[in-house]
N, C-alpha and C positions, 0 to 999 in steps of 0.2 A: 602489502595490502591484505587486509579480511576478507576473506569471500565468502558470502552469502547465496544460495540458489535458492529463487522465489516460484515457487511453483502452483499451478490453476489447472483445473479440467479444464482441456480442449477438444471440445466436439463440438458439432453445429449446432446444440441445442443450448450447450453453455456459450457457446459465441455471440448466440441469437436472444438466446430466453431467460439464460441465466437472473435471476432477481437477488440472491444472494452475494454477497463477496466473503471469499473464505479461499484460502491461501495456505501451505505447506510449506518451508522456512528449514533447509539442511542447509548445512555445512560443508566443510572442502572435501572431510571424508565421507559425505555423503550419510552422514548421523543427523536425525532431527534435531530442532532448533527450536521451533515455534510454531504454533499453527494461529492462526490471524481469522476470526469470524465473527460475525454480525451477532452483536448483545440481544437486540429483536430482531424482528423479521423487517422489509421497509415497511407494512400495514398498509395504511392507504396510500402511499407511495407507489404501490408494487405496480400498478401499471405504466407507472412511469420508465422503470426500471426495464422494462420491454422494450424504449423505445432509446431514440439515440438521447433523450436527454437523463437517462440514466445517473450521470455525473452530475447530475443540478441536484440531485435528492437527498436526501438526511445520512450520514452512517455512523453507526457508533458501534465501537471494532474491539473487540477485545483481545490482546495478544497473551498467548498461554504459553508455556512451557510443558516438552511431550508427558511430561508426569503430571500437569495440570496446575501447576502454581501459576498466576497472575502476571504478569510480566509491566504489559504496558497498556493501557488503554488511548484509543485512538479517537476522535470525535472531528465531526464537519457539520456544520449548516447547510438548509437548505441554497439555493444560489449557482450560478456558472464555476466564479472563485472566492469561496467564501474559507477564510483562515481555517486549516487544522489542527486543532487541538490537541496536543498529545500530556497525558499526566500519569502517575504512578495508579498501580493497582488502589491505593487509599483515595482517591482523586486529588492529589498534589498536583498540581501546573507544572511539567516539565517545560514548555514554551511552545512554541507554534512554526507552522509552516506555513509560507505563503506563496504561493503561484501565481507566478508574474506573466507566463506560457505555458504551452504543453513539457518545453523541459528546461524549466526552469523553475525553482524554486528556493525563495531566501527561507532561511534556521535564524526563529527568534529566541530568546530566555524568557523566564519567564513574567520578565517583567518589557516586555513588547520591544527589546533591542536587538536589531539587526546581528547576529553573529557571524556570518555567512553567509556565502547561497552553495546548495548541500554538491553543487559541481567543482567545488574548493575543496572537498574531502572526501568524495566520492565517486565512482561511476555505474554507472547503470546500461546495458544491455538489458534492450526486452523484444522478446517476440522468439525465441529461440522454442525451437519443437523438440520432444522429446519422449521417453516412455517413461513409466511409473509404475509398478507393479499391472506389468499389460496393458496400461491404458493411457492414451496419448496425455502430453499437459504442457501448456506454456511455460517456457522456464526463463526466467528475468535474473542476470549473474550481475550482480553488486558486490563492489571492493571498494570498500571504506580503509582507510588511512589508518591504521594501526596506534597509530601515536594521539588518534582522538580522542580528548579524554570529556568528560560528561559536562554540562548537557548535549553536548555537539553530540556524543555517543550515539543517544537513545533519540535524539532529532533525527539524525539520519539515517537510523535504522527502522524509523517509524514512516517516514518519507520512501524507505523502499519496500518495507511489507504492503504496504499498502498506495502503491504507486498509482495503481490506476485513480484511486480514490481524490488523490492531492491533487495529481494532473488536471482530475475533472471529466475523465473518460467512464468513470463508477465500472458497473457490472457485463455491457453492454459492448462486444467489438466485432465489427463486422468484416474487416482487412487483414490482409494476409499481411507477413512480413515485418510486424512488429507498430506497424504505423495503425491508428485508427483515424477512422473517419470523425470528423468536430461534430456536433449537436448543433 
C-alpha cells in the first residue's frame, strides 16, 4: 500500500470557525506531497461555512505540488451530496466522486461509469492528532493499493485530500475522535 498523511490545523478556532479548507499531503518519509487549498475564498458562502452546514457550500480546491506545479483540481456544487468533480490542472474531466454516506464513496471515469467505490482500493483513518512544526493538526492516514493505475489513481487520491469536502462535512468539525457531527 501507498501511504499518504493528510494533515489540517487543529485548534478550537479551526474546529469551530475555520471557513477555509486547506490541507498538507506528506508522504511515508514524511517529504511533502501536496498542499490542497481553496482557488477563492467561499465569498458569500462564508457564513455558512461557520455553521454545521459547512459541507452544503461550493469548493473549488486546487491540489499543488511543494514546488508549486498544478496537480489536480478538485470542484463540488452547492448541495448536502452533490458529485465531485475532479480534472487535470488544463481542466480535463478526470471523472467524479459520488457519496452515497459519510464513508462511502463510488469513483466514476470520466464519462459517468461506475469504477469502483474508493473502499475497494483504499483506506482511510481520520481524526488522528498529532504535531507539525509545534503546532497541533489532524492527521488522516490513506493507503491506496499500489497497483492502481489511472484514473482510479488520481480518483482516489483526490477523494482523500479532500475527504472532508466529498463526505459533505466541508470546513467545519465539532467532535472529537475522528467522527463529526451531520448538518
Amino acid at each position: 500500500m501507498s501511504t499518504l498523511y493528510v494533515e489540517q490545523p487543529w485548534t478550537a478556532m479551526s474546529l469551530l470557525f475555520r471557513p477555509h479548507y486547506r490541507v498538507e499531503v506528506f508522504d511515508e518519509q514524511d517529504a511533502p506531497v501536496a498542499v490542497v487549498s481553496e482557488r477563492t475564498g467561499p465569498g458569500l458562502q462564508r457564513p455558512l461555512r461557520h455553521t454545521g452546514f459547512s459541507g452544503w457550500t461550493t469548493f473549488d480546491l486546487d491540489v499543488v505540488a511543494p514546488h508549486g506545479q498544478p496537480i489536480m483540481h478538485i470542484g463540488k456544487g452547492f448541495g448536502r451530496r452533490p458529485g465531485v468533480h475532479v480534472s487535470t490542472p488544463q481542466g480535463q474531466l478526470i471523472g467524479t466522486i459520488k457519496t452515497h454516506g459519510a464513508w462511502q464513496q463510488s469513483l466514476h471515469d470520466a464519462n459517468g461509469q461506475q469504477l469502483c467505490f474508493f473502499g475497494d482500493i483504499a483506506r482511510i483513518e481520520t481524526g488522528a492528532r498529532a504535531k507539525r512544526h509545534g503546532k497541533r493538526v489532524r492527521r488522516d492516514r490513506v493507503q491506496i493499493n499500489p497497483q492502481v493505475t489511472e484514473p482510479l489513481r488520481s480518483l482516489a487520491t483526490a477523494c482523500a485530500v479532500a475527504f472532508d469536502v466529498v463526505r459533505g462535512t466541508g470546513t467545519r468539525h465539532t467532535s472529537s475522535g475522528g467522527v463529526d457531527w451531520p448538518a
